[in-house]
C-alpha positions in Angstrom: -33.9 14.5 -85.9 -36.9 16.3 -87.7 -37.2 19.8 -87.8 -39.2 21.0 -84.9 -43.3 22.2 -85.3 -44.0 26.1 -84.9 -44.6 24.8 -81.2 -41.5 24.2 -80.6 -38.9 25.9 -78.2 -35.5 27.2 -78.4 -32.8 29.5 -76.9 -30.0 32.0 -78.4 -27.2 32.9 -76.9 -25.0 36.0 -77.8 -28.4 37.7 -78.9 -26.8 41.5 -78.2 -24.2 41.0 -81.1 -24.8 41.4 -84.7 -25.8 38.2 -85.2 -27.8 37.6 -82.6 -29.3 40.5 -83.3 -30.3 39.7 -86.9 -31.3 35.7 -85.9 -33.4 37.4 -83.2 -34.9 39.2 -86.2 -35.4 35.9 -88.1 -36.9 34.1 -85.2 -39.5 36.2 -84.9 -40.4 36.9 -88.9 -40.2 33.1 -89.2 -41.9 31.8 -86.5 -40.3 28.6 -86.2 -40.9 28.3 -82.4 -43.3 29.6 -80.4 -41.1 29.8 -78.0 -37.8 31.9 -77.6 -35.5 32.5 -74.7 -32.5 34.5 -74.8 -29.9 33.8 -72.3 -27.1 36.3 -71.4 -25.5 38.7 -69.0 -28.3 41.9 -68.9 -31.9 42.8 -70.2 -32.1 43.5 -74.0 -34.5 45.7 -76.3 -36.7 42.7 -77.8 -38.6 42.6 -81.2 -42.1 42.9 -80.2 -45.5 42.0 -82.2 -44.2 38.9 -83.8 -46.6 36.8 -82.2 -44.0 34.9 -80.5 -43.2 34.2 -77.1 -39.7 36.1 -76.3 -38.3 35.7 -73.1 -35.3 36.4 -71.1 -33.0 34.3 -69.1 -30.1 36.5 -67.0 -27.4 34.6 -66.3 -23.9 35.4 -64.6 -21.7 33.0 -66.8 -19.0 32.9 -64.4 -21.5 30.7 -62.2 -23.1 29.3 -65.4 -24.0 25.7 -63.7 -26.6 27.9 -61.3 -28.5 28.5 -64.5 -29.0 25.2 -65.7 -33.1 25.9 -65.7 -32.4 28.6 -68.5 -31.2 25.8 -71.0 -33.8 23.2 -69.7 -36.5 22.0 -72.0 -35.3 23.9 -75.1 -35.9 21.8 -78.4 -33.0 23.7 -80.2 -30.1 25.8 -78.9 -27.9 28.6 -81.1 -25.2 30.0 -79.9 -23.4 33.4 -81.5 -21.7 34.1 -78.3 -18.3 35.4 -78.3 -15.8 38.5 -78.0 -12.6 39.7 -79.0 -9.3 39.7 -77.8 -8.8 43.6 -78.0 -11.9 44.1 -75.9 -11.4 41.0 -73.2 -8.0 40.5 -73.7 -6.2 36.8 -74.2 -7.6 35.0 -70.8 -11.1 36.6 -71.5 -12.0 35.9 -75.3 -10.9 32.4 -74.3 -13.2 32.0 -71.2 -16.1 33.4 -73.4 -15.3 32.0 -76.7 -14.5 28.5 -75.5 -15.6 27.9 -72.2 -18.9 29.5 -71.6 -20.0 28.4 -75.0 -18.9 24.4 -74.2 -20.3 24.8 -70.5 -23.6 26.1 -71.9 -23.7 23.4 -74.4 -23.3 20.5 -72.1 -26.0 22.5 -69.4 -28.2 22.4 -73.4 -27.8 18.8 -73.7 -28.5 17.8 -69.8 -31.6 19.9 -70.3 -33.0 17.5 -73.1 -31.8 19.8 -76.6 -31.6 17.8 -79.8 -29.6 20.3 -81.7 -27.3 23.0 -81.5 -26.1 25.6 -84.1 -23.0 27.2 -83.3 -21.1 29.9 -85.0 -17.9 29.4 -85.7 -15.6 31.6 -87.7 -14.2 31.0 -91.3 -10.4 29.0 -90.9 -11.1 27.6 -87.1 -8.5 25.1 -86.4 -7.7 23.7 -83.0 -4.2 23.0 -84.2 -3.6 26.9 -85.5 -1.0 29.2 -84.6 -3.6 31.8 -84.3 -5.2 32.0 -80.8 -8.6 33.6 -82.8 -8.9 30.1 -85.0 -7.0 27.7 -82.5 -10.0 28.7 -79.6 -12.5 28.8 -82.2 -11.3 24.9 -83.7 -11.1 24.0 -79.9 -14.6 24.8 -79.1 -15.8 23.2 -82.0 -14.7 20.4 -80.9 -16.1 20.7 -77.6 -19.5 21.4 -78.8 -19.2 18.3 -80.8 -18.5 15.8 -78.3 -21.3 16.8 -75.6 -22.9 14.6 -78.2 -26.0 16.1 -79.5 -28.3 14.5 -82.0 -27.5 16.9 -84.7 -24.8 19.8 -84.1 -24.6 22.2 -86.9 -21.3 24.6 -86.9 -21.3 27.9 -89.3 -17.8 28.7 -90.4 -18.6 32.4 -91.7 -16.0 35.0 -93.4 -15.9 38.6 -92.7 -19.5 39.6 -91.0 -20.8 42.5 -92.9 -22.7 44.3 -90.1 -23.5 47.6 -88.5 -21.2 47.0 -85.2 -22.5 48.5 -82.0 -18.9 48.9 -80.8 -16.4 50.0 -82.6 -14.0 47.6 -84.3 -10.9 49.8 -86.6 -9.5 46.4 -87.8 -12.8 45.0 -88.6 -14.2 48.2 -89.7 -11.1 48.3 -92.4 -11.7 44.9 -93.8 -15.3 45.2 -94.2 -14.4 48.1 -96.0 -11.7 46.5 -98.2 -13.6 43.0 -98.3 -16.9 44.4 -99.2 -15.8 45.7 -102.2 -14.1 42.7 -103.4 -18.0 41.1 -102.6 -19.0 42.4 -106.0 -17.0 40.3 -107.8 -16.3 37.3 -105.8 -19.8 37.5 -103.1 -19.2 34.1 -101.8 -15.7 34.2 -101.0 -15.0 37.0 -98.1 -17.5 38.1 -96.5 -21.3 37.4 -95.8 -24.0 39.9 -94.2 -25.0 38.9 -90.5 -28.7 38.7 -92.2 -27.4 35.7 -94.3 -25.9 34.1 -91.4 -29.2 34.5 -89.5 -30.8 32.9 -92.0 -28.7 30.2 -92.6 -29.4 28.7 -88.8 -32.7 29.2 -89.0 -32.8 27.1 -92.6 -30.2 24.6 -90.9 -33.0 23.7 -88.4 -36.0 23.8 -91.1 -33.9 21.7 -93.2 -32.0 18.7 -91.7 -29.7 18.0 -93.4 -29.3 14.1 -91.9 -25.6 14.4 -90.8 -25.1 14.5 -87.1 -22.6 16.4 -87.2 -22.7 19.2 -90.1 -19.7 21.7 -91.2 -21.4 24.9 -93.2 -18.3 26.8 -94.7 -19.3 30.4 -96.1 -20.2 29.5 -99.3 -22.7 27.0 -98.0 -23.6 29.8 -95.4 -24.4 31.8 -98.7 -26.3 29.2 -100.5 -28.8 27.8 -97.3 -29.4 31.8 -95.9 -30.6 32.7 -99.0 -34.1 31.7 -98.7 -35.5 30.0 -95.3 -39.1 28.3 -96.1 -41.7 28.4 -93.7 -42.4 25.6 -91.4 -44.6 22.2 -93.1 -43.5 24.0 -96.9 
């Protein structure tokens, strides 16, 4: 699959997290679409004046297949949905972690998207002892066998990011991690910036695989620079 025109559309889910955030950000200094649509639970604060078309899908992901016009006619799809267990408890990270994010990939697919660009987490393994990476591996999996023409999965480290909530553990380790990203910036952690980036470049820049693994130091290397459409 080519990399879409500048005319192009796509959708983001997860856009009030950090990442969403920043690939909302991206989206609209790049320009790669003219076309965005953010699909989630409530109204968000959008970037305005970017000269692209921003709009807003309201979903209640309980009843996801009601929405199925949201994901229809998207070129591209990312996905940076998720939780954590502290905040939804056990049951609930794994109903949005896993199942909204395979539902909405297979309503993604049905609606006639080519690609999807999923964030995963650093260590995701279906077979892991650790519910975070064992429902992270799982959905991976998922994603992959709706059977998109290119499916691209970011395996990030620690997320440096200004949370809106407040996460101690998290909060800790960025702490800890960050400074260990002076000597070793490729290893622990990566900025939500890069991240952003990184998806954006993974659509500018097919890579040719269908199905395409980027593991943080790969997240690194792609979000460093994202080239403009046609360069």
């Amino acid at each position: 699959m080519a990399a879409p025109s500048s005319g192009g559309s796509c959708f983001v889910l997860g856009g009030s997290g950090a990442t969403g955030r920043a690939l909302l950000r991206e989206l609209c200094a790049q320009r790669p679409f003219s076309r965005v649509t953010v699909i989630g639970r409530r109204q968000l604060s959008l970037p305005e004046g970017s000269g692209v078309a921003v709009e807003q899908a309201v979903v209640d992901f309980e009843r996801l297949g009601e929405h199925a016009d949201a994901f229809r006619g998207h070129d591209v799809g990312f996905c940076c949905l998720g939780t954590t267990r502290s905040k939804a408890g056990a049951d609930g990270f794994v109903r949005v972690d896993r199942d909204y994010v395979a539902q909405a990939a297979e309503l993604a697919r049905a609606g006639g998207c080519k690609h999807f660009v999923l964030q995963s987490s650093q260590g995701a393994n279906e077979r892991s002892s650790f519910l975070y990476l064992r429902v992270k591996g799982e959905v991976e999996k998922l994603v992959e066998a709706v059977g998109f023409d290119r499916c691209t999965i970011l395996r990030p480290a620690v997320l440096l990011c200004a949370r809106q909530e407040f996460r101690p553990t998290e909060w800790i380790m960025q702490r800890i991690l960050g400074f260990n990203a002076r000597f070793f910036p490729t290893a622990y952690t990566v900025p939500v910036e890069t991240v952003a980036r990184a998806m954006v470049a993974s659509v500018l820049q097919p890579s040719g695989e269908k199905v395409e693994v980027l593991e943080n130091k790969a997240i690194h290397r792609l979000g460093k620079a994202v080239p403009q459409p046609g360069t």
